[in-house]
C-alpha positions as CSV (number, residue, x, y, z in Angstrom):
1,X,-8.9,-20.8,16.1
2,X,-8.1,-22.5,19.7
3,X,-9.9,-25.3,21.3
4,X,-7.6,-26.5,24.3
5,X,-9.0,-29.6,26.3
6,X,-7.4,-29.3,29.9
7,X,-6.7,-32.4,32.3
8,X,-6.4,-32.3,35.7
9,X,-4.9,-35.1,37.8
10,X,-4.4,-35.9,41.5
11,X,-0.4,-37.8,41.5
12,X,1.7,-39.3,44.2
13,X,5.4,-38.6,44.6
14,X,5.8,-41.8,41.8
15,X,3.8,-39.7,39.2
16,X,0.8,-42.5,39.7
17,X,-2.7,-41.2,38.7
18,X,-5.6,-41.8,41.1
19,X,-8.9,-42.7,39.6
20,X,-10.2,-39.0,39.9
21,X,-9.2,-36.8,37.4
22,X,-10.7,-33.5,35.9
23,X,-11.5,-32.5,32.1
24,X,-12.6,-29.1,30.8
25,X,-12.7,-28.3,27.0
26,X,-11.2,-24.9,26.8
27,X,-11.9,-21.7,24.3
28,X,-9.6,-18.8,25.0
29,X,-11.9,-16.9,22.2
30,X,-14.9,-17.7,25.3
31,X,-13.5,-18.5,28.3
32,X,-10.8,-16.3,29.1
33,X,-10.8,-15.2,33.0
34,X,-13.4,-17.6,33.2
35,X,-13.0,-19.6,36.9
36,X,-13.7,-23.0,37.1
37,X,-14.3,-25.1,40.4
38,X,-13.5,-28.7,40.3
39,X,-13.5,-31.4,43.0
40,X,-10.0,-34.1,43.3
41,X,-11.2,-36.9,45.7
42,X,-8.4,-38.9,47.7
43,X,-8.3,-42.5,46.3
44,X,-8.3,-43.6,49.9
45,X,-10.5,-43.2,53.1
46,X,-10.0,-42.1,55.0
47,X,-6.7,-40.5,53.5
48,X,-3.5,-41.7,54.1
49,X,-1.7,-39.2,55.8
50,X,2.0,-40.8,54.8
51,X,1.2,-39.9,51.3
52,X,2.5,-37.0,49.5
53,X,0.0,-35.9,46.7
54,X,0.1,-32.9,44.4
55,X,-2.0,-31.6,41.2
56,X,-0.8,-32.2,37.6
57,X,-2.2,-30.3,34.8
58,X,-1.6,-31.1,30.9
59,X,-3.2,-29.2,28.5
60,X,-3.7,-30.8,24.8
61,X,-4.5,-28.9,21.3
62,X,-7.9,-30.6,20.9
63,X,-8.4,-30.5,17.4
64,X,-4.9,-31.8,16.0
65,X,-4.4,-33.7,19.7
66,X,-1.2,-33.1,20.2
67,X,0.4,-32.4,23.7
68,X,0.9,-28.4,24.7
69,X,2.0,-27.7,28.3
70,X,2.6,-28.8,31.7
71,X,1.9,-27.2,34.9
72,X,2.3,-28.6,38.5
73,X,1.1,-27.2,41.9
74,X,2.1,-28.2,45.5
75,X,0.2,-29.2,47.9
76,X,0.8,-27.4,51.2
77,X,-0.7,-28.9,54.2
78,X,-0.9,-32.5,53.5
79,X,-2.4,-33.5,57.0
80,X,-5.4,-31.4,56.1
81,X,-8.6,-33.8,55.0
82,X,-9.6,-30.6,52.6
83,X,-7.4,-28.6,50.8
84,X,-8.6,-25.7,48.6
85,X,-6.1,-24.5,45.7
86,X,-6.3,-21.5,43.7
87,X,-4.2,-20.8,40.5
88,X,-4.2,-18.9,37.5
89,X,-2.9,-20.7,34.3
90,X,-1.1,-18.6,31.3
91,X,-1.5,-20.7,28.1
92,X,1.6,-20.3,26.3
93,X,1.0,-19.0,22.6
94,X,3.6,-21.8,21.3
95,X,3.9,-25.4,22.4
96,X,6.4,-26.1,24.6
97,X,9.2,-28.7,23.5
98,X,12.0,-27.9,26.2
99,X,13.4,-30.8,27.4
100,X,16.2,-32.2,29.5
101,X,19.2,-34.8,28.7
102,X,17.3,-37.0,31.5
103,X,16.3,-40.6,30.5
104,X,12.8,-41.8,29.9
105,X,12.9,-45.4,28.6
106,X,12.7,-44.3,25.1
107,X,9.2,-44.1,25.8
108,X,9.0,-40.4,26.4
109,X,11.1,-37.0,26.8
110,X,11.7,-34.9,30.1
111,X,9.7,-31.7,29.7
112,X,9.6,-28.6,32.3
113,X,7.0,-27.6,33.6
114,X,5.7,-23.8,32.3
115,X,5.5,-22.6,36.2
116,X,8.9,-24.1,37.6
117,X,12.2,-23.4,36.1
118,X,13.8,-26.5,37.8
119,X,11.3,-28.9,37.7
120,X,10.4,-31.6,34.8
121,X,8.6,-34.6,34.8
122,X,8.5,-37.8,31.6
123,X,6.0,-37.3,28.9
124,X,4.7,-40.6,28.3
125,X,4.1,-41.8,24.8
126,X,1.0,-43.4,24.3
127,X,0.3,-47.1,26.1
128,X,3.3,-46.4,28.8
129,X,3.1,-44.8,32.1
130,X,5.2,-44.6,35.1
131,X,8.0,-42.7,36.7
132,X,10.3,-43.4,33.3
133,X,8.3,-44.5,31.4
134,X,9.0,-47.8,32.1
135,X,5.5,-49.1,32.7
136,X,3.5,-50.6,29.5
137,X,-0.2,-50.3,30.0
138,X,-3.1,-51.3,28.2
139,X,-5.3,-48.6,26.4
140,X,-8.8,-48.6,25.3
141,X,-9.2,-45.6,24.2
142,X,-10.7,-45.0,21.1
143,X,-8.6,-45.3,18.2
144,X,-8.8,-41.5,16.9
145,X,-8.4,-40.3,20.3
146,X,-5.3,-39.9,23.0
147,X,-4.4,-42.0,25.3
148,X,-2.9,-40.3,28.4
149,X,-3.3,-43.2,30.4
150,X,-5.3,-46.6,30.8
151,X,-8.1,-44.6,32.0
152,X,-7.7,-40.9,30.7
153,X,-8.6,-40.4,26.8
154,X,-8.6,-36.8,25.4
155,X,-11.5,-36.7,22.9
156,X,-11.1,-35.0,19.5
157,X,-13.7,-32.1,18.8
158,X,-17.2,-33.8,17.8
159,X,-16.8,-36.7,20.6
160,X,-17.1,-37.6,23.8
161,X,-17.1,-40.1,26.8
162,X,-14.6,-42.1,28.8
163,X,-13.2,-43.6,25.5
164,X,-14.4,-41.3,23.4
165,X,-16.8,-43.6,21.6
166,X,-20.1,-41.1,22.0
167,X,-20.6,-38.4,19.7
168,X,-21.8,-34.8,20.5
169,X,-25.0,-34.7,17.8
170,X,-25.4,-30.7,18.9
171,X,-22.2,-30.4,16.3
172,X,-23.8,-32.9,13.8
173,X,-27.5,-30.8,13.8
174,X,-27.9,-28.9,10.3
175,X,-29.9,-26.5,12.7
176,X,-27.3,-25.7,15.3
177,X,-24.3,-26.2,12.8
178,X,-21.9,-22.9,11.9
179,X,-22.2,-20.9,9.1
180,X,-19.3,-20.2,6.3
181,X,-17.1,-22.7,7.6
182,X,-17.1,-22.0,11.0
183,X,-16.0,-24.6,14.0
184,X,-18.6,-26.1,16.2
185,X,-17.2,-26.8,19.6
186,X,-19.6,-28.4,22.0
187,X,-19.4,-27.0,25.4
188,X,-19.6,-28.6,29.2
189,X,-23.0,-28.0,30.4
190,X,-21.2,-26.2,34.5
191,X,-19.4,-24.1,31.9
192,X,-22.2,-22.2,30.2
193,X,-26.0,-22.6,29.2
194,X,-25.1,-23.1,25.5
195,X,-24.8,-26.0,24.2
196,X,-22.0,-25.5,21.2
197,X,-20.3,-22.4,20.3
198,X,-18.3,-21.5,17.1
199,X,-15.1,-20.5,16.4
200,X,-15.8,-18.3,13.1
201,X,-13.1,-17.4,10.6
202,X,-11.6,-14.2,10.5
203,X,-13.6,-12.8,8.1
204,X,-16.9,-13.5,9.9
205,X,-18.5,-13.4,13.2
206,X,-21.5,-14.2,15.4
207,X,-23.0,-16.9,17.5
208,X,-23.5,-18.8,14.4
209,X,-20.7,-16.7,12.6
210,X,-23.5,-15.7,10.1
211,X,-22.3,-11.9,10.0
212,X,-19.6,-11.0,7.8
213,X,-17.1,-8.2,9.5
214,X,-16.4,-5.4,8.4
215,X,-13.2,-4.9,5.8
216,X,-10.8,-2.1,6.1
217,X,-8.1,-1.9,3.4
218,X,-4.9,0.0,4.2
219,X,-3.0,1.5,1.4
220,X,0.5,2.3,3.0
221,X,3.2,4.1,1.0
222,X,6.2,1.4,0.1
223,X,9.0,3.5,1.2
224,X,6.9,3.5,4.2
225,X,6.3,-0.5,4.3
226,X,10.6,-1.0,3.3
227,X,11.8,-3.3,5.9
228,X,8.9,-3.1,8.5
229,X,7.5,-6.5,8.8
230,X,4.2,-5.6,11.1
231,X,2.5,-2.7,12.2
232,X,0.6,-2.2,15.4
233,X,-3.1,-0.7,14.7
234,X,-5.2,1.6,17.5
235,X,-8.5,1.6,17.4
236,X,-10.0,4.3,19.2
237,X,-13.4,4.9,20.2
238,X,-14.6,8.0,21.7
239,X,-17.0,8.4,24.5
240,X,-19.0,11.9,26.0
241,X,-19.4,10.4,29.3
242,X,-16.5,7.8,29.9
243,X,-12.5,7.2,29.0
244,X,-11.9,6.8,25.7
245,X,-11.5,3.2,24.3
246,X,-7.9,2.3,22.6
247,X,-7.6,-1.4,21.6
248,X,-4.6,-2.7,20.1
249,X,-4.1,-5.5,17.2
250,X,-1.1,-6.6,15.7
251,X,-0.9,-6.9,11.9
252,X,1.5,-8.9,10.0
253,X,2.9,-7.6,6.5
254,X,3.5,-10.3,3.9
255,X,6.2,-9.8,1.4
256,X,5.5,-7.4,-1.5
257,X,2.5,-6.7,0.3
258,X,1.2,-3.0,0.1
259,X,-2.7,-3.0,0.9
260,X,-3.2,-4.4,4.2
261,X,-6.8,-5.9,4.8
262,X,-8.4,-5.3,8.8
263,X,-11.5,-7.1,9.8
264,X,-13.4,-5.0,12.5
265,X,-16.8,-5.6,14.5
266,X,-16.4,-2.9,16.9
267,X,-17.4,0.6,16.2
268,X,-14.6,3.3,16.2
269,X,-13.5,7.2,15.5
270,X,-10.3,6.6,14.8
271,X,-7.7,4.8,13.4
272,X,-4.0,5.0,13.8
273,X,-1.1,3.0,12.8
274,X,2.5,2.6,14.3
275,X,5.3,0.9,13.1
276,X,8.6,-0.4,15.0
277,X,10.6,2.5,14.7
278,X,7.6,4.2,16.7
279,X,5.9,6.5,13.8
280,X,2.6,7.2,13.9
281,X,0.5,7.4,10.5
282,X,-3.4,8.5,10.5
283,X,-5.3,6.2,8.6
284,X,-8.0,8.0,6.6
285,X,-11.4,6.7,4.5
286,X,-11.1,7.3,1.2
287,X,-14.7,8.1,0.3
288,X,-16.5,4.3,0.9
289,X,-14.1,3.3,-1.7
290,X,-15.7,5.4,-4.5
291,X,-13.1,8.2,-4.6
292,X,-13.6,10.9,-7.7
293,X,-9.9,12.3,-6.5
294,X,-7.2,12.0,-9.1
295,X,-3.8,11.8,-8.9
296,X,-3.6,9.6,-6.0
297,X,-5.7,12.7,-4.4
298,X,-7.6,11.7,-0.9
299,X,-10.9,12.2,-0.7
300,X,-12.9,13.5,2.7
301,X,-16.8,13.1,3.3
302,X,-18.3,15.1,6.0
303,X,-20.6,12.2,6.8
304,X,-19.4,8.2,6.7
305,X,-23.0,7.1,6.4
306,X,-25.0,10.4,4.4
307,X,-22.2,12.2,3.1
308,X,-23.2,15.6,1.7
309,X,-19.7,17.0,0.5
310,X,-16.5,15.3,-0.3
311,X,-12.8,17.1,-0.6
312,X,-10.0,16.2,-2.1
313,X,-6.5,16.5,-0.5
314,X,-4.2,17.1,-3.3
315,X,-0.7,15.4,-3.5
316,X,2.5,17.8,-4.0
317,X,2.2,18.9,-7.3
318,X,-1.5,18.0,-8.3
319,X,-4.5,21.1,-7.7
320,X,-7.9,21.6,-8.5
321,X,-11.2,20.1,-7.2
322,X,-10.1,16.4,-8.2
323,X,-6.6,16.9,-8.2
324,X,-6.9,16.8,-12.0
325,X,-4.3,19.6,-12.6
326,X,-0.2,19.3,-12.3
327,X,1.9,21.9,-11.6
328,X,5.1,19.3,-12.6
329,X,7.6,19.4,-15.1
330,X,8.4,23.0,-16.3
331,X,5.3,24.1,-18.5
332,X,4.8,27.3,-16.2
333,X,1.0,28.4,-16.2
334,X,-0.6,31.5,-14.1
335,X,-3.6,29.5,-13.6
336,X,-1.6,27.4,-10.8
337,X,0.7,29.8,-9.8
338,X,-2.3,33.3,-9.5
339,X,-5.5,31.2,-8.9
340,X,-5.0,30.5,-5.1
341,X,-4.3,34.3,-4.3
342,X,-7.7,35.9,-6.5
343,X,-10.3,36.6,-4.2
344,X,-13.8,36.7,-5.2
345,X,-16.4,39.7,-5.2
346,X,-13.0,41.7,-4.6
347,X,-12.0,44.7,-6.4
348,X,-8.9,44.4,-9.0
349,X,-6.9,46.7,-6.4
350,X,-8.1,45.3,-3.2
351,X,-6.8,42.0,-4.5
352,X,-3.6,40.3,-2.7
353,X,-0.2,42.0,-3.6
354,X,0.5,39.1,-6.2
355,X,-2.1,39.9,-8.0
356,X,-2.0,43.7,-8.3
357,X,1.5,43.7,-9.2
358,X,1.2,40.9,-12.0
359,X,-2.0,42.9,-13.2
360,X,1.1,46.0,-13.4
361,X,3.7,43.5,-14.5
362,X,1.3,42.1,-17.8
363,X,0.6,45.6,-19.0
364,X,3.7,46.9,-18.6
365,X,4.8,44.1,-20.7
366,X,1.8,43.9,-23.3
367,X,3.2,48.0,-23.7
368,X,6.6,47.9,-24.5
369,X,6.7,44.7,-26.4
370,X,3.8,46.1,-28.4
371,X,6.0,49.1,-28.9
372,X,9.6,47.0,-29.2
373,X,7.3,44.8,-31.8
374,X,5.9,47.5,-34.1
375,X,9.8,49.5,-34.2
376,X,11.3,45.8,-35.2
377,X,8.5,45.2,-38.3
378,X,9.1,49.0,-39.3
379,X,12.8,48.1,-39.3
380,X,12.7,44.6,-41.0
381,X,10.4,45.5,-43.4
382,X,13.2,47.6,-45.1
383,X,14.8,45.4,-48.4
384,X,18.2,45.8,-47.2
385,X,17.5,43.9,-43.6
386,X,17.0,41.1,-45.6
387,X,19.5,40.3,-48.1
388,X,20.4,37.1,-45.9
389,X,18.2,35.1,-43.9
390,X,18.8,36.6,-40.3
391,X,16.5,39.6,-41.3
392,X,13.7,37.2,-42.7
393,X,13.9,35.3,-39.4
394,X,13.6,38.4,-37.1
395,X,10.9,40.2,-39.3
396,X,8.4,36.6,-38.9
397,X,10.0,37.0,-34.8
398,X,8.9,40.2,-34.6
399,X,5.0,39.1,-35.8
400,X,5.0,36.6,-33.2
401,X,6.5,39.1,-30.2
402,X,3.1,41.2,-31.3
403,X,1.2,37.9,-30.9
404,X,2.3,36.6,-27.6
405,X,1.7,39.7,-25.6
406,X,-1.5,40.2,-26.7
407,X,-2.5,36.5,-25.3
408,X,-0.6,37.0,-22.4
409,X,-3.0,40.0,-21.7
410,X,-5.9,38.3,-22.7
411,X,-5.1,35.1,-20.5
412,X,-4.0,37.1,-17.4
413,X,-7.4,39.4,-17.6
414,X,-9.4,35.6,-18.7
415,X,-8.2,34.2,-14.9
416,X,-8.6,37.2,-12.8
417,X,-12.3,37.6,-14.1
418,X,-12.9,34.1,-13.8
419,X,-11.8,34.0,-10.5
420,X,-14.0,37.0,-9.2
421,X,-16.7,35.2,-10.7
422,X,-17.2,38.2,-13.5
423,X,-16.8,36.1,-16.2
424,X,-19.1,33.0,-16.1
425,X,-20.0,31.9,-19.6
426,X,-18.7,28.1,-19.7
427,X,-18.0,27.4,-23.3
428,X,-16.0,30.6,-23.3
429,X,-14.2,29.3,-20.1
430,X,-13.5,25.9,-21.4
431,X,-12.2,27.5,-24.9
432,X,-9.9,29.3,-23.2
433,X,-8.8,27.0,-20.9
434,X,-8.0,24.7,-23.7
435,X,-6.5,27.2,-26.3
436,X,-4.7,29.9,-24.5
437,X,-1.9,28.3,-22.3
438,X,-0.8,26.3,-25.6
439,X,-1.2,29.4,-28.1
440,X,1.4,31.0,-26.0
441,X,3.6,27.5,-25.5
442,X,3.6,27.7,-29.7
443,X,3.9,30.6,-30.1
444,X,7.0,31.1,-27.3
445,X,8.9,28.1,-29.0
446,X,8.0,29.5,-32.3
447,X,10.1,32.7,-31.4
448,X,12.5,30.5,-29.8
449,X,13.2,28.3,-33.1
450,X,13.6,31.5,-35.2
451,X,16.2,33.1,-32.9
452,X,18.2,29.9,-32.9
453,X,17.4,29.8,-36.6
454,X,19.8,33.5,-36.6
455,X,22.4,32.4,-34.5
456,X,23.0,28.9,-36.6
457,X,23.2,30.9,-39.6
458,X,25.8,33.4,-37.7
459,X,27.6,30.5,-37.1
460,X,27.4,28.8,-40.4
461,X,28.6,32.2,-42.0
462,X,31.5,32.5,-39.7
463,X,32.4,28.8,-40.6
464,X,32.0,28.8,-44.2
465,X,33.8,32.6,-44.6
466,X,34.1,33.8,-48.4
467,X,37.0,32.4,-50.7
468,X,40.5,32.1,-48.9
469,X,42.5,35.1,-50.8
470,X,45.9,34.6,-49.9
471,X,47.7,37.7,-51.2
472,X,45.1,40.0,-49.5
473,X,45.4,37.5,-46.2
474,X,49.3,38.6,-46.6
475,X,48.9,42.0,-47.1
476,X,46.2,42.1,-43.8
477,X,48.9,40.5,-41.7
478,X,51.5,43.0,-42.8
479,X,49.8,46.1,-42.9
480,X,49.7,46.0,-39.0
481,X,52.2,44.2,-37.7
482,X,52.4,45.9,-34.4
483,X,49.2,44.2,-33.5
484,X,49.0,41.0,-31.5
485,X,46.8,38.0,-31.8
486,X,45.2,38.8,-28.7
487,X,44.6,42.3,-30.2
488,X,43.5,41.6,-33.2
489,X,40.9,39.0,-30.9
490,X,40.0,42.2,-29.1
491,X,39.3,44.9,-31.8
492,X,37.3,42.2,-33.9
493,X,35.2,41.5,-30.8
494,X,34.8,44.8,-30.0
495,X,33.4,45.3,-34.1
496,X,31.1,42.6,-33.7
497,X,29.8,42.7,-30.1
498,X,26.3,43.1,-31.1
499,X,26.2,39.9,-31.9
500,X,27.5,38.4,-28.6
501,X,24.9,41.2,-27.0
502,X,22.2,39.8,-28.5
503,X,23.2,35.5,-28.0
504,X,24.2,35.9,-24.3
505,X,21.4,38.1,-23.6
506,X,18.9,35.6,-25.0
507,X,20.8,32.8,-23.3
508,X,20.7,34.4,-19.9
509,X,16.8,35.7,-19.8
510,X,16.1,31.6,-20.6
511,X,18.7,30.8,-17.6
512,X,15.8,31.5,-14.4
513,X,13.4,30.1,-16.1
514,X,15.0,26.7,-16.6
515,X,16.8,27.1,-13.5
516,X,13.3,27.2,-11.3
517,X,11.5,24.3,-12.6
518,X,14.2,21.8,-12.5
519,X,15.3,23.0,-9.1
520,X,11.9,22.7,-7.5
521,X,10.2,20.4,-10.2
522,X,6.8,21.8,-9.1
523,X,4.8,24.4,-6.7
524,X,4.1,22.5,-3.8
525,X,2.3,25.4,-2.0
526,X,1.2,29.1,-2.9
527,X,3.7,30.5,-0.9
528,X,5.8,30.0,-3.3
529,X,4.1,31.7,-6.3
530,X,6.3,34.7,-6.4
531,X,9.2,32.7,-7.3
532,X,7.8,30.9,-10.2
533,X,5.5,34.2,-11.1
534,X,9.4,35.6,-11.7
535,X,10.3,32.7,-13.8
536,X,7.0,32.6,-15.8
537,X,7.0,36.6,-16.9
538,X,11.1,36.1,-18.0
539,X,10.3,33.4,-20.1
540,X,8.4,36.1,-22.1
541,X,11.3,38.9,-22.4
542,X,13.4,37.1,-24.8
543,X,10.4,37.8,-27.2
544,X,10.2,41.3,-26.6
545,X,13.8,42.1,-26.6
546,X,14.3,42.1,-30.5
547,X,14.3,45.5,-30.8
548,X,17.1,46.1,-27.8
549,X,18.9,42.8,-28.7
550,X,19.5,43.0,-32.6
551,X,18.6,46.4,-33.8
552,X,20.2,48.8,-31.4
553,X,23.9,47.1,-31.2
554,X,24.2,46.8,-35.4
555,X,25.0,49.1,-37.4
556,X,23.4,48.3,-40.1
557,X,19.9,47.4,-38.9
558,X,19.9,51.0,-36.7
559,X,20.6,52.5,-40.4
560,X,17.7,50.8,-41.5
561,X,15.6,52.0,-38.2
562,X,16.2,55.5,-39.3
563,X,15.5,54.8,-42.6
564,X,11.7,53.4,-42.1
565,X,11.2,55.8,-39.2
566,X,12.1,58.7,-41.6
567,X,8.9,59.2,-43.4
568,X,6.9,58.4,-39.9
569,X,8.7,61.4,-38.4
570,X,7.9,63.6,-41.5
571,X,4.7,62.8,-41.4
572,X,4.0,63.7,-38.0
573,X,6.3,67.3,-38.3
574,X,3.5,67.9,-41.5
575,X,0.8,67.0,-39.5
576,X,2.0,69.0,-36.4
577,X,2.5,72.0,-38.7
């Protein structure tokens, strides 16, 4: 809040004031490009033509009054009796303390004037005058006022007068006075009808600043906000018949500051903001403050004053209706990853390619690890398979294989008839949607525990051996002694590769999975479902591979295979006969 009070003087080439001065009280907030006409009498008459006169203006902060700028304008034609001067004066937004080394009596300082580069003039302290200051005069002023000169006071805000003794009661009036703190300024009757205006604080506004404005709080990012110490914010208005509207303000950002609070009175479409480094951010409304989005989710109403429908505009990583879904991390689920591509009221095979091959890719799966499953119990089941602990471990894994793809059936069928709107019972929706994805997390790390369970005891067998013989050890070394280290390495690698088979192909089926979701972290956008569709239905094939992995490359467990399928395949030759 400004209040300026403006003095205009009539000087002679010795800076002397004639008895005719002007004063206007000045309120950039009301009277910018307002013109003012004033009159400056000669102190003689007629006028003495040997005298060179020219116009001084000071201008004064009127409510701390303390001195602001200087301006000075020529005279032209000095013979004329009537001289008419017209001039626009810029206010300058800091007060101006440039000075010169040019003595003033110790009463004063040498100041320039704000329209002449060249040209200063001595700033008087209060009770001296002259050239240099050099003149002490009396002052009568009154004493909370300033005292330019003997006969020029500048009043503070709530009086008036030639010493400043009278009081402006239209301030003083509990009727007239400003609401919530605002400043009552009374106002020159040849300047406009009113009688007082106020100055309101930023928050409010009005003739009486009884209106509070309207607040807009701006929630920027802070890698955004790092190192930008303003913004510039457009307001835009849009018109049918005219240009659009674009008004500019200038925002300051404090330190650590991240919501940034607007006070508007003007209505507007749209809101931008720009920082230094000239980027351009929309500003959005986040649902009149009452935002159901999660997730740090946007929300979007179709109307600002009777919305209807809201939307929210999901972060990376975050879906569904309120954002209240993640794809982060790497818990894989084909709700996120299938549920953008079903289409409803649409066939099964008139559905996007995603879908019909993942429809092909699930029972494909559900068929051979059904069968893989069933030939791995047959063979486990045998007494033999389990005279050590691997066998017990890969009978219980062989269990949870049948387990796993028959909820990976279920959930896969679950989502694409939910999606198509077949399905629509809730509580059977919401059991699902709770109990499938983690039956098949359990169940997965179930399987994955047991086959670390056989290679740790693999291990712990190879480490703990049988009882060191060191005769037979003697007679093994020297029954073939044509045979290197390396290949004696080879041919007991060669006897045993089942069981590097089965670890490494394990280990390498895991490998895309893991390598997926830490590489991308999350499915930002469906275009990108294929990828992790790939990494989801791998994560399965470990569990089905029991059969391939462990049965097929040992020896002994293939004996065992024919064993139990023995009586199966007589059977059937009975039955077929």
């Amino acid at each position: 809040m400004s209040v300026f009070q403006v003095i205009i003087m009539l000087i002679d080439e010795q800076r002397q004031i004639t008895s005719y001065h002007e004063q206007i009280t000045y309120v950039p907030k009301c009277d910018c490009k307002t013109k003012f006409n004033i009159y400056l009498l000669s102190p003689h008459q007629p006028k003495n033509s040997s005298a060179n006169y020219s116009i001084h203006i000071d201008i004064f902060d009127k409510i701390t009054l303390t001195y602001w700028a200087s301006w000075h304008l020529s005279i032209p034609f000095q013979f004329l009796p009537v001289n008419r001067l017209a001039s626009q004066l810029f206010i300058p937004n800091m007060q101006q303390l440039e000075s010169c080394p040019l003595f003033c009596e110790n009463h004063g300082r040498y100041i320039r004037y704000i329209n002449k580069n060249v040209s200063y003039f001595c700033q008087y302290d209060q009770g001296y005058s002259g050239l240099h200051c050099d003149i002490k005069q009396t002052c009568s002023c009154s004493p909370d006022s300033f005292c330019l000169t003997s006969s020029i006071c500048v009043c503070p805000l709530k009086k008036y007068g030639p010493k400043c003794y009278l009081k402006h009661s239209i301030c003083q009036s509990s009727n007239n006075s400003c609401e919530n703190d605002g400043l009552c300024v009374s106002i020159d009757d040849c300047i406009a009808s009113n009688k007082f205006t106020c100055l309101c604080k930023k928050s409010f506004y009005g003739s009486g600043c009884e209106n509070a404005k309207n607040r807009i709080y701006i929630k920027l990012d802070e890698k955004i906000l790092e190192g930008t110490t303003a913004i510039f914010v457009h307001y835009i208005t849009a018109f049918e018949d005219s240009k659009h509207q674009h008004i500019t303000t200038l925002k300051k950002i404090k330190y650590n500051e991240v919501v940034i609070t607007l006070f508007v009175t003007y209505p507007f479409n749209i809101l931008t903001a720009e920082l230094f480094n000239k980027n351009y951010y929309l500003l959005i409304h986040d649902c009149q403050g009452y935002s159901d989005c999660e997730n740090g989710g946007q929300c979007f109403q179709d109307n600002a004053t009777c919305p209807s429908v809201s939307v929210c505009s999901c972060p990376d990583c975050y879906y569904g209706t309120k954002c209240q879904f993640s794809t982060k991390d790497f818990v894989l689920s084909l709700d996120y990853i299938l549920r953008y591509h079903i289409k409803p009221n649409i066939l099964i095979f008139q559905q996007p390619l995603i879908v019909t091959m993942s429809m092909v890719l699930t029972t494909v799966m559900f068929i051979f690890g059904s069968i893989s499953a069933f030939l791995s119990i047959s063979t486990f089941r045998m007494k033999k398979t389990r005279d050590v602990g691997c066998g017990f471990y890969l009978l219980v894994s062989s269990w949870i294989s049948i387990f796993i793809v028959s909820v990976l059936i279920i959930k896969f069928w679950q989502l694409v008839l939910s999606q198509m709107i077949i399905l629509t019972n809730r509580s059977l929706l919401t059991l699902n949607c709770i109990l499938l994805d983690m039956i098949l997390q359990v169940l997965l790390a179930s399987n994955n525990w047991l086959d670390a369970c056989v290679s740790i005891e693999r291990i712990f067998t190879v480490f703990k051996g049988i009882k060191f013989n060191k005769s037979k050890t003697r007679f093994r070394l020297s029954s073939q002694p044509a045979l290197s280290f390396r290949k004696h390495l080879q041919l007991q690698a060669k006897q045993n590769k089942h069981h590097l088979i089965a670890s490494c192909a394990l280990v390498f089926l895991a490998l895309p999975r893991l390598i997926i979701s830490f590489i991308t972290g999350c499915m930002k956008l469906p275009r990108y479902s294929w990828l992790f569709l790939i990494g989801y239905l791998i994560s399965f094939l470990p569990s089905m591979m029991t059969f391939i992995a462990y049965i097929l490359p040992s020896e002994t467990y293939k004996d065992a295979f024919k064993s139990a399928m023995q009586p199966i395949i007589e059977c059937l030759r009975i039955n077929i006969n």
